[in-house]
Every structure is written in structure tokens, then in C-alpha cells.
GULUMLUM-536636 format. One record per atom (N, C-alpha, C): chain; residue in three letters; residue number from 1; x, y, z. Coordinates in Angstrom, 3 decimals, decimal comma, always signed. Example, Ala and Ser with C-alpha at 12.3 -4.5 7.8 and 13.67 -1.06 7.14 Angstrom:
<nodes>
{node "A" "Ala" 1 {+13,190 -5,690 +7,800}}
{node "A" "Ala" 1 {+12,300 -4,500 +7,800}}
{node "A" "Ala" 1 {+13,200 -3,300 +7,800}}
{node "A" "Ser" 2 {+12,850 -2,250 +7,080}}
{node "A" "Ser" 2 {+13,670 -1,060 +7,140}}
{node "A" "Ser" 2 {+12,900 +0,030 +7,870}}
</nodes>
This chain:
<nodes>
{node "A" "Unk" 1 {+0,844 -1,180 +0,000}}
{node "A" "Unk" 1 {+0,000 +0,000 +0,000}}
{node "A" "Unk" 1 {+0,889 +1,243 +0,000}}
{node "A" "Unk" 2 {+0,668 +1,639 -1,125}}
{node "A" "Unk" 2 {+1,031 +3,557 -1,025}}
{node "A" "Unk" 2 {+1,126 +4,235 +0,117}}
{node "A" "Unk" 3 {+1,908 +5,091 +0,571}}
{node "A" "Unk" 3 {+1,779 +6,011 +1,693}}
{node "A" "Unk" 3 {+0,841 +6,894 +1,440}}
{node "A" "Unk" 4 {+0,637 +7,464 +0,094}}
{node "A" "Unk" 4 {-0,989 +8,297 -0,346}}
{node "A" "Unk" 4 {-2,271 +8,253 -0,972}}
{node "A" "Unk" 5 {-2,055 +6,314 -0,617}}
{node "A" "Unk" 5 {-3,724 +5,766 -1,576}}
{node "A" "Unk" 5 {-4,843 +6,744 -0,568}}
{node "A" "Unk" 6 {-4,654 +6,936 +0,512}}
{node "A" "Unk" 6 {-5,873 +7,909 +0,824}}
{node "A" "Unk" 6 {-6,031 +9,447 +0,462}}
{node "A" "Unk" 7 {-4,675 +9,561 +0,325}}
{node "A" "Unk" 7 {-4,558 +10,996 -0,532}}
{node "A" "Unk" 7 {-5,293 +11,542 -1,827}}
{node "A" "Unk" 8 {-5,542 +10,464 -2,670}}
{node "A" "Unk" 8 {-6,159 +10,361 -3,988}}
{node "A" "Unk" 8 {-6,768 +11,246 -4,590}}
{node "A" "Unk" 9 {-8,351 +10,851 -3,444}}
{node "A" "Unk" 9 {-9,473 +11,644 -4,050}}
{node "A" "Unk" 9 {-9,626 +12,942 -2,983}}
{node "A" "Unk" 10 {-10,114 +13,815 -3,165}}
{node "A" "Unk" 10 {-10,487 +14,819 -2,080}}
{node "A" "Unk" 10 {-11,877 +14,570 -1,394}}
{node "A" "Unk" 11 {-11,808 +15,386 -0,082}}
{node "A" "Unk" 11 {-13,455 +14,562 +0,596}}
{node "A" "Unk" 11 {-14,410 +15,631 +0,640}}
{node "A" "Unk" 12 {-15,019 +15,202 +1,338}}
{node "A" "Unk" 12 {-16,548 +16,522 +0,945}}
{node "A" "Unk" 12 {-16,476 +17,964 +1,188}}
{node "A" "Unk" 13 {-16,702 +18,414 +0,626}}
{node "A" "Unk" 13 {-16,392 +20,068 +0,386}}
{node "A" "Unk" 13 {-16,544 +20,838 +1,888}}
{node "A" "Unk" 14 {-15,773 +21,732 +2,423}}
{node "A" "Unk" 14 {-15,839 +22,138 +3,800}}
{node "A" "Unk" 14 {-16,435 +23,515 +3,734}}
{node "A" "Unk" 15 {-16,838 +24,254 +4,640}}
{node "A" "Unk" 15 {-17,460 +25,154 +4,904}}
{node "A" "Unk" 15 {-16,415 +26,051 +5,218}}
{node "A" "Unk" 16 {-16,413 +27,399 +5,562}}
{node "A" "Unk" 16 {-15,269 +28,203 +5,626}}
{node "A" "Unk" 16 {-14,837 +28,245 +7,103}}
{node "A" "Unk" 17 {-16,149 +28,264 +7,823}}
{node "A" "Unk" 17 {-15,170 +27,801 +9,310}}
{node "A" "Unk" 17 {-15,115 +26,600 +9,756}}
{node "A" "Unk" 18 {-14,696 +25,560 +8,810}}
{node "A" "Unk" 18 {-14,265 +24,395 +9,197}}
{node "A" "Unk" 18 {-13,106 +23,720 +9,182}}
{node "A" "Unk" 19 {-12,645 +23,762 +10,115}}
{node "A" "Unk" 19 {-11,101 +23,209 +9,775}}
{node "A" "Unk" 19 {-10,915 +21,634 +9,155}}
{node "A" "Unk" 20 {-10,185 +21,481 +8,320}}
{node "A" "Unk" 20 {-10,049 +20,983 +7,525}}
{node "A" "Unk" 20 {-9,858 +19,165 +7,829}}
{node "A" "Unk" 21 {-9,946 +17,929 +7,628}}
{node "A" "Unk" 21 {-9,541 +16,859 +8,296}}
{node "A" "Unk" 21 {-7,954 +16,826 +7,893}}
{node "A" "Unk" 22 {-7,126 +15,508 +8,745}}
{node "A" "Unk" 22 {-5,871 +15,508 +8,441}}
{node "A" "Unk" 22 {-5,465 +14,629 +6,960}}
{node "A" "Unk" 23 {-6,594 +14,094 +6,577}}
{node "A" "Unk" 23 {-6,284 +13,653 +5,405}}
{node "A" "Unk" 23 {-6,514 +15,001 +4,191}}
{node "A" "Unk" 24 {-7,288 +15,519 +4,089}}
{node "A" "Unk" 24 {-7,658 +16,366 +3,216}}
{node "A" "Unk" 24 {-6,179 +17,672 +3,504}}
{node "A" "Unk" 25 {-5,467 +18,059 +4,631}}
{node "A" "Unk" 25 {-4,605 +18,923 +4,974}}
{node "A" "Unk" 25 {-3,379 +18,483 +4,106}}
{node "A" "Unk" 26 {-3,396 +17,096 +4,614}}
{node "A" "Unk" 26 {-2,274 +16,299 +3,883}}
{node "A" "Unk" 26 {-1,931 +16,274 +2,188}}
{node "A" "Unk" 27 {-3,189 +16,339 +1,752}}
{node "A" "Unk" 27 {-3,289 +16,169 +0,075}}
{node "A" "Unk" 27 {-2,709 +17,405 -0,288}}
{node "A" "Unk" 28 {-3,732 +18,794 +0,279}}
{node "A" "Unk" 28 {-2,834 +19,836 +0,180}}
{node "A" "Unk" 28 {-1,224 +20,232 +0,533}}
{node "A" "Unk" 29 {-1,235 +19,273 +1,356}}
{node "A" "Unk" 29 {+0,257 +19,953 +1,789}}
{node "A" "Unk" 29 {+1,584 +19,171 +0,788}}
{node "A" "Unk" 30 {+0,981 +18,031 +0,235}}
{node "A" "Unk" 30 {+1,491 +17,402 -0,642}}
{node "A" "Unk" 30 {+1,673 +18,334 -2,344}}
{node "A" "Unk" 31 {+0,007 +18,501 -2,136}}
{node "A" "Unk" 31 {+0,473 +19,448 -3,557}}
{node "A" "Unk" 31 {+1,043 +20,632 -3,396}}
{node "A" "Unk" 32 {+1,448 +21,324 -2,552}}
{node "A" "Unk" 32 {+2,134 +22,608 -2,334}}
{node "A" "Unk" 32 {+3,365 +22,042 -2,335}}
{node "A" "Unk" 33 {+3,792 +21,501 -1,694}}
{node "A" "Unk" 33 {+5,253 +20,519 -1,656}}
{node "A" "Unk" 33 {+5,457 +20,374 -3,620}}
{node "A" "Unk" 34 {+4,865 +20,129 -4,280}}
{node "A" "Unk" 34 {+5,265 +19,962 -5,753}}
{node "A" "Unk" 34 {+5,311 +20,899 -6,211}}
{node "A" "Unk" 35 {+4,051 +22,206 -5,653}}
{node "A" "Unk" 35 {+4,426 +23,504 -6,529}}
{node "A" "Unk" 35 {+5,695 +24,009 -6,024}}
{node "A" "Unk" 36 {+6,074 +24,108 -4,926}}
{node "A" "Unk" 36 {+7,325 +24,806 -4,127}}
{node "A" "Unk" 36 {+8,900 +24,452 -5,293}}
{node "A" "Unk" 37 {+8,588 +22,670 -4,997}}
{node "A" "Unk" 37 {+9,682 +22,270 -5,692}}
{node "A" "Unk" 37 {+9,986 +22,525 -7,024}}
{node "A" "Unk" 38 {+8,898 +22,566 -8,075}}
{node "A" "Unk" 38 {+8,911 +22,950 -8,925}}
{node "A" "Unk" 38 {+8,878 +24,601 -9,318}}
{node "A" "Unk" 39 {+8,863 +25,092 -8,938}}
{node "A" "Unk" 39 {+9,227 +26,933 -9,404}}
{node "A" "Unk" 39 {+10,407 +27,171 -10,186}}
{node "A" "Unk" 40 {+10,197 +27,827 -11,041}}
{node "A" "Unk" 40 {+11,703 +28,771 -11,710}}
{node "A" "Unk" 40 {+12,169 +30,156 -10,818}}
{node "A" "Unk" 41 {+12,201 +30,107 -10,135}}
{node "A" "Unk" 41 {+12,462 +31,040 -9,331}}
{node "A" "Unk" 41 {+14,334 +31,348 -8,906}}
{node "A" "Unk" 42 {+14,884 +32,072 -8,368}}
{node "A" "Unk" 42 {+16,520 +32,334 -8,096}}
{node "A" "Unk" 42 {+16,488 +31,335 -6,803}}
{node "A" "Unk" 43 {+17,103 +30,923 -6,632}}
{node "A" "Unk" 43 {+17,135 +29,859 -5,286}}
{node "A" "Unk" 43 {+17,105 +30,977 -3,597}}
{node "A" "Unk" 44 {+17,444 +31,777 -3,965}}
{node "A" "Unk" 44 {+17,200 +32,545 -2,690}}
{node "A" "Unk" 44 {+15,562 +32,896 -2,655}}
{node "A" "Unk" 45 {+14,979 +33,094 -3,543}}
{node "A" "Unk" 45 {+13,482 +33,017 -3,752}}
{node "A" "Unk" 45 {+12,931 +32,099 -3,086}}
{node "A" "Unk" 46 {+13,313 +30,856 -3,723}}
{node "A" "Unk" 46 {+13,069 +29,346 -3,888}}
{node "A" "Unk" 46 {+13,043 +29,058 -2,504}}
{node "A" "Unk" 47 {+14,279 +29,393 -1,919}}
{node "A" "Unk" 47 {+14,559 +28,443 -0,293}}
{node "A" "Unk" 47 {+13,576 +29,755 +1,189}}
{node "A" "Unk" 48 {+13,340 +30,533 +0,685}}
{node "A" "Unk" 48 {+12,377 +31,496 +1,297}}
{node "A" "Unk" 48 {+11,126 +31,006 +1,528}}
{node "A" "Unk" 49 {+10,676 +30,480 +0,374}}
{node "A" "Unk" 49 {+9,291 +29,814 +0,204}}
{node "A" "Unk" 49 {+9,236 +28,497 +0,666}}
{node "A" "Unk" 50 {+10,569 +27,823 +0,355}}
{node "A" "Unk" 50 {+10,636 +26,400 +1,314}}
{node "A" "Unk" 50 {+10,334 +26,551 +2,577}}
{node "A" "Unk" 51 {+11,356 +27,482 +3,174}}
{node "A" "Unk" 51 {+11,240 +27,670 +4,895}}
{node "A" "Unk" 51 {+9,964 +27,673 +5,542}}
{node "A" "Unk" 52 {+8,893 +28,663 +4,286}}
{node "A" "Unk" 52 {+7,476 +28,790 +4,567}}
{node "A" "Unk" 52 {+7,007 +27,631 +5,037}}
{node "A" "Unk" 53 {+7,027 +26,215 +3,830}}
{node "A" "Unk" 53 {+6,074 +25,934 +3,551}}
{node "A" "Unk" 53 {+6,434 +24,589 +5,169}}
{node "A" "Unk" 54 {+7,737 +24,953 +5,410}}
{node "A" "Unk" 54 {+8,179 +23,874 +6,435}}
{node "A" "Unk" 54 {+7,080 +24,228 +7,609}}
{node "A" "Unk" 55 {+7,489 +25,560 +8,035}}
{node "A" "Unk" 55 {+7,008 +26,288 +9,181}}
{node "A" "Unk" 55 {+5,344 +25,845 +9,346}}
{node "A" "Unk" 56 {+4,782 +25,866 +7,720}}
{node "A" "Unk" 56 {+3,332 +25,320 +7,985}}
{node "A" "Unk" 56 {+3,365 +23,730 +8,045}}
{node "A" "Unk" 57 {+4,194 +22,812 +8,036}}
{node "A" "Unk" 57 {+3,962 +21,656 +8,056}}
{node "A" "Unk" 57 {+4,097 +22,007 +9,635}}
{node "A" "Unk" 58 {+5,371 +22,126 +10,110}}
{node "A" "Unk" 58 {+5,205 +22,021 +11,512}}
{node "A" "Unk" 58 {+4,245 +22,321 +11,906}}
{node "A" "Unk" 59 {+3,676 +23,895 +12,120}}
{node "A" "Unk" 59 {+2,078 +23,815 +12,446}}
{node "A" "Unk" 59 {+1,207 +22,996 +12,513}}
{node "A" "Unk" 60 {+1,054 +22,670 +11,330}}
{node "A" "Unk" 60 {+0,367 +21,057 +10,935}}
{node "A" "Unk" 60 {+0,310 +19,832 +12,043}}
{node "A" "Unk" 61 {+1,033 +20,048 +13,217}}
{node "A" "Unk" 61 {+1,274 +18,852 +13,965}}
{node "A" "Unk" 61 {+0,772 +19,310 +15,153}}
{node "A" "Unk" 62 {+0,106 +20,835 +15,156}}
{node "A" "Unk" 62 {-0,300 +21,219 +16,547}}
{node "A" "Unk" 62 {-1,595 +21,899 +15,949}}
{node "A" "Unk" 63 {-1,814 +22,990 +15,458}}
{node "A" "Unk" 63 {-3,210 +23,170 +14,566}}
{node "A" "Unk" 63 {-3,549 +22,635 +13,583}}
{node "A" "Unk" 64 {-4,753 +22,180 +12,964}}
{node "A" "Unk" 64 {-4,763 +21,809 +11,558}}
{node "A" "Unk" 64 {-5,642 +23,720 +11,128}}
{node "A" "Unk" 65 {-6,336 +23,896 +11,929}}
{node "A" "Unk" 65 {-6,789 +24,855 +11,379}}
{node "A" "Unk" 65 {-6,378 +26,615 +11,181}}
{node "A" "Unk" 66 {-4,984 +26,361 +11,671}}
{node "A" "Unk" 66 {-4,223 +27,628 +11,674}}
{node "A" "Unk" 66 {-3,558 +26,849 +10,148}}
{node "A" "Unk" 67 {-2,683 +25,987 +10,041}}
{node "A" "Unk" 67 {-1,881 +25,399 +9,247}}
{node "A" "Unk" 67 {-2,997 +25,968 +7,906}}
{node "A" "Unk" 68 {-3,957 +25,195 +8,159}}
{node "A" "Unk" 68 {-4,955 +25,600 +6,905}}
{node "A" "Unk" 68 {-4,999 +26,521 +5,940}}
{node "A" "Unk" 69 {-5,075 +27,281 +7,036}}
{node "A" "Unk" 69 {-5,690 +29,482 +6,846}}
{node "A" "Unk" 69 {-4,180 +29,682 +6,488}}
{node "A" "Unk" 70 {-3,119 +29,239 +6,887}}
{node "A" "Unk" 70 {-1,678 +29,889 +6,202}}
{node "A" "Unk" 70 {-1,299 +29,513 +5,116}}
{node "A" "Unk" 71 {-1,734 +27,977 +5,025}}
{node "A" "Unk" 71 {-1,495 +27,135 +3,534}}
{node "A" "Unk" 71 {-2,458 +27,688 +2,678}}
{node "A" "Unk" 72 {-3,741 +28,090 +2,798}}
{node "A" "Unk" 72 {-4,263 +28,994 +1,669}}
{node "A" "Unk" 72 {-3,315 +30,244 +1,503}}
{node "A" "Unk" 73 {-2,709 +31,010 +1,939}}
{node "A" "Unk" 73 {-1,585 +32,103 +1,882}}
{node "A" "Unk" 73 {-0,855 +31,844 +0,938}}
{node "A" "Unk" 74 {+0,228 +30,809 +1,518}}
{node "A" "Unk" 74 {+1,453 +30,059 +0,490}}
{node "A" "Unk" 74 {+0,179 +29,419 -0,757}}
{node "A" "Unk" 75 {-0,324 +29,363 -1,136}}
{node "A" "Unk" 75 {-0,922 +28,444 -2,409}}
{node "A" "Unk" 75 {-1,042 +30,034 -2,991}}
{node "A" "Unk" 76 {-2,005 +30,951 -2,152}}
{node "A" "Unk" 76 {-2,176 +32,044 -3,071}}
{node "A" "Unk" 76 {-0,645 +32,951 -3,708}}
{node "A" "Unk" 77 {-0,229 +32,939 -3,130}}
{node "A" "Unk" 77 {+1,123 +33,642 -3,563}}
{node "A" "Unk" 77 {+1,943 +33,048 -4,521}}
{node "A" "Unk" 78 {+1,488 +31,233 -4,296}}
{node "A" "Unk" 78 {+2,561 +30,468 -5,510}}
{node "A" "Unk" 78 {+1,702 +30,624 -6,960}}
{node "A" "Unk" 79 {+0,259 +30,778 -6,294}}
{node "A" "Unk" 79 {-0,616 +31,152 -7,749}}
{node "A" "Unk" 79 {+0,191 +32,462 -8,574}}
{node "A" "Unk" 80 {+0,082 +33,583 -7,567}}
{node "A" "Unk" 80 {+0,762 +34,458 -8,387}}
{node "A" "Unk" 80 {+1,968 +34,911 -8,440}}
{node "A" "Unk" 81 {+3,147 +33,842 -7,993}}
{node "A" "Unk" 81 {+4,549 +34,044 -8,494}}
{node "A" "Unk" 81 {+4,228 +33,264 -9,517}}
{node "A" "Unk" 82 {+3,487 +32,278 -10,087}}
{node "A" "Unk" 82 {+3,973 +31,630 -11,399}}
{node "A" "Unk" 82 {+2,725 +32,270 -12,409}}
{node "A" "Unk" 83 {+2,234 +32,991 -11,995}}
{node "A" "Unk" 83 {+1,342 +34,107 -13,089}}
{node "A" "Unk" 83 {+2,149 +35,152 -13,396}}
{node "A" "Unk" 84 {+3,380 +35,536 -12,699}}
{node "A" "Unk" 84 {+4,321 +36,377 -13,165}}
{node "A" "Unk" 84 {+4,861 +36,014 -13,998}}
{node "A" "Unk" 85 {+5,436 +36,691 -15,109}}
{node "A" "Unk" 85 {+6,794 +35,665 -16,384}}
{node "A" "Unk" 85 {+7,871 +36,093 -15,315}}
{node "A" "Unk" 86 {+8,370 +34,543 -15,134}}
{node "A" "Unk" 86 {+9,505 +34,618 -14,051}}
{node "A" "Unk" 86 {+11,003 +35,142 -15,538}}
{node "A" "Unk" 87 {+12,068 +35,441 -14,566}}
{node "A" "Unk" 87 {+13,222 +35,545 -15,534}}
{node "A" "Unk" 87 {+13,594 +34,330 -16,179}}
{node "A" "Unk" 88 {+14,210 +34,590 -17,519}}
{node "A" "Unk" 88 {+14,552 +33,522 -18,045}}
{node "A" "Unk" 88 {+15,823 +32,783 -17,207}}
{node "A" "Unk" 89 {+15,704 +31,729 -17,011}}
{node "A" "Unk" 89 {+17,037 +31,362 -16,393}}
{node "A" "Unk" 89 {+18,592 +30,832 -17,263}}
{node "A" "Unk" 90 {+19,471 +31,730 -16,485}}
{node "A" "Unk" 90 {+20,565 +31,765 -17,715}}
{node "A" "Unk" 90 {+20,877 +30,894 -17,924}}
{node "A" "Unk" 91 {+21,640 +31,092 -19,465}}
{node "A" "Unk" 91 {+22,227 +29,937 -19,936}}
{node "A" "Unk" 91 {+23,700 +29,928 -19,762}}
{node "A" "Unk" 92 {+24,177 +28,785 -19,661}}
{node "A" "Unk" 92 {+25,518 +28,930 -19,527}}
{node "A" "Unk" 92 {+26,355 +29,153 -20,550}}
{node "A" "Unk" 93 {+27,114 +30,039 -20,618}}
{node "A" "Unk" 93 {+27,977 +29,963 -21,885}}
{node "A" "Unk" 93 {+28,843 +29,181 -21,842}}
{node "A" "Unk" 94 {+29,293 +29,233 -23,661}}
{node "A" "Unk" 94 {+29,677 +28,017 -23,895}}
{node "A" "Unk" 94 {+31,296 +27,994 -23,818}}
{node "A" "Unk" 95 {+31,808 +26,584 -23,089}}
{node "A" "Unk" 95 {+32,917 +26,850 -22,696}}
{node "A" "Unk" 95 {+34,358 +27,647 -23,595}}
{node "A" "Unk" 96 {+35,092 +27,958 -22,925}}
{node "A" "Unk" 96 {+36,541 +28,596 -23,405}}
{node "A" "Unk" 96 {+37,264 +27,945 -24,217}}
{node "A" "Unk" 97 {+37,747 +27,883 -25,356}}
{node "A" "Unk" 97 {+38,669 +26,480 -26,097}}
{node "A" "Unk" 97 {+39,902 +26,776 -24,616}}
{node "A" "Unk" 98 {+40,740 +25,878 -24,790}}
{node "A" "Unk" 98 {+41,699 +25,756 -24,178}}
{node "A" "Unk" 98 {+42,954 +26,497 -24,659}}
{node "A" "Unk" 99 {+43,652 +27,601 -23,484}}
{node "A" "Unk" 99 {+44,638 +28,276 -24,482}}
{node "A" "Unk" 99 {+45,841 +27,471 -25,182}}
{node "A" "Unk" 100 {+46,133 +27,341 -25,874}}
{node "A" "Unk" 100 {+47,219 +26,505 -27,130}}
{node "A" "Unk" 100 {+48,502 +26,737 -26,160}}
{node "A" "Unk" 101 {+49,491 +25,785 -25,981}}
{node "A" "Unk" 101 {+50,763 +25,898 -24,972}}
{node "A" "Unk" 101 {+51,542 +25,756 -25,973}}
{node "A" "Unk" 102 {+52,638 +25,924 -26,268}}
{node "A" "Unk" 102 {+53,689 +25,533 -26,955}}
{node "A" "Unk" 102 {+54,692 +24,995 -26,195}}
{node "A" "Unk" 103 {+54,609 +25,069 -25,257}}
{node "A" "Unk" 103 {+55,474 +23,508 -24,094}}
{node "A" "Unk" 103 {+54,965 +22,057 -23,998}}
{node "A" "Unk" 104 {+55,279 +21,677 -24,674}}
{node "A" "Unk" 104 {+54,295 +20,186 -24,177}}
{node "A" "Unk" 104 {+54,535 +19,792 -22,957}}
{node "A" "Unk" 105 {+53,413 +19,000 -22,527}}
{node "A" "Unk" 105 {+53,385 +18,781 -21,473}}
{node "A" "Unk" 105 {+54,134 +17,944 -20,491}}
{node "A" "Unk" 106 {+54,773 +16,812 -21,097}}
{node "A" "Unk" 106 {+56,311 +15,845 -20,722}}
{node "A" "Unk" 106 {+56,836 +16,392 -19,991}}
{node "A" "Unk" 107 {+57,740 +17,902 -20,712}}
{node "A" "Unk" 107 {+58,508 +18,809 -20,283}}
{node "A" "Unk" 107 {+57,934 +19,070 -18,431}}
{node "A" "Unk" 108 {+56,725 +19,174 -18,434}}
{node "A" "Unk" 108 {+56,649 +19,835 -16,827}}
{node "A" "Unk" 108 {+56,090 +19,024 -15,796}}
{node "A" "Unk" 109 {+56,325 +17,627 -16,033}}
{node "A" "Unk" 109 {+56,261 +16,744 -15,230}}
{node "A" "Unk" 109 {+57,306 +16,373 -14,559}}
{node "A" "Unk" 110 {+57,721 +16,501 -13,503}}
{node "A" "Unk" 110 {+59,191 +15,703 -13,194}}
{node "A" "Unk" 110 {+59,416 +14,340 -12,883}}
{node "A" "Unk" 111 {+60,347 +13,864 -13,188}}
{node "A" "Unk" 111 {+60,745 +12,547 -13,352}}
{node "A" "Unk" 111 {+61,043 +12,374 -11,827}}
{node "A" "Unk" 112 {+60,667 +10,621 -11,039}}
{node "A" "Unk" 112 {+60,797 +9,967 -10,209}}
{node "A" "Unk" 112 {+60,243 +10,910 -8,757}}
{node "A" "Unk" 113 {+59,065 +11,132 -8,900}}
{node "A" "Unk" 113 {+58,215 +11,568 -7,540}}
{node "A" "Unk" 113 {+57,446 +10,246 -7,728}}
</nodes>
């Protein structure tokens, strides 16, 4: 058995002051965990939003319904960092030829080390 065959489906639609069950918290916190990881973002961006999304898991183990109300926060904000056109991420240029020696290399090895 999967660690998220109960994760699957989502369960019956909640009311706004209802805090959420721990399976249904979980699904979410799973899919935020994929949007996080997945971002194009600069890694100092990136590991900002990680820290977030930690801070609400921990929560997660003492409120479900604070964790909730913050994880709608982090979801709304990842909605609209990736509705932004993030920067293109650079490309690396392409390497240096190697400068040409006219010593070969024999020469600057020394004999019997």
C-alpha cells in the first residue's frame, strides 16, 4: 500500500469555518510541496518559500486549522509568483577552447616523484 492511496481523491467540500480533516490537509500539503519544488524562481526566492512551507507543516502537527488558513496564503502567492513571467534562467555559456601551450606537457612533469 502507497503512503498516499488515501490521498487520492479529495473529501466533501468544507465550509469556511471548518477546519479541515488531516487527510484532506495532507493532500494539500502534498500538492504545495510539488508547486514549491517545482518553481523557476533564483534559489534565494526558492529556499524562502521552502522555509514557509516547512514552518506550515510544523504547524500542521499542533493546529490543523491555523496550518490551513496559512497554507491557503502560500498556495495564493505560488498562484501568483507563477502568473508572473519569471526571468529567463541563464544559460551557460559556452565553454573557453583551451589556451594553445607551446610547451608540451612531458617537459613539466618531473621525473621519479
Amino acid at each position: 500500500m502507497a503512503a498516499d492511496d488515501r490521498l487520492r481523491t479529495s473529501t466533501a467540500p468544507r465550509g469556511l469555518s471548518e477546519a479541515p480533516g488531516p487527510d484532506e490537509l495532507a493532500r494539500r500539503l502534498r500538492d504545495a510541496h510539488r508547486r514549491v519544488r517545482a518553481l523557476a524562481l533564483p534559489p534565494v526566492d526558492k529556499e524562502r518559500i521552502a522555509r514557509r512551507f516547512v514552518a506550515i507543516c510544523d504547524l500542521a502537527k499542533r493546529d490543523l486549522g491555523h496550518a490551513a488558513a496559512r497554507l491557503d496564503l502560500l498556495l495564493a502567492d505560488l498562484a501568483a509568483a507563477s502568473a508572473v513571467p519569471s526571468r529567463a534562467p541563464e544559460t551557460p555559456s559556452p565553454p573557453r577552447p583551451r589556451p594553445v601551450s607551446d610547451t608540451p606537457r612531458e617537459r613539466n612533469i618531473t621525473q621519479g616523484d
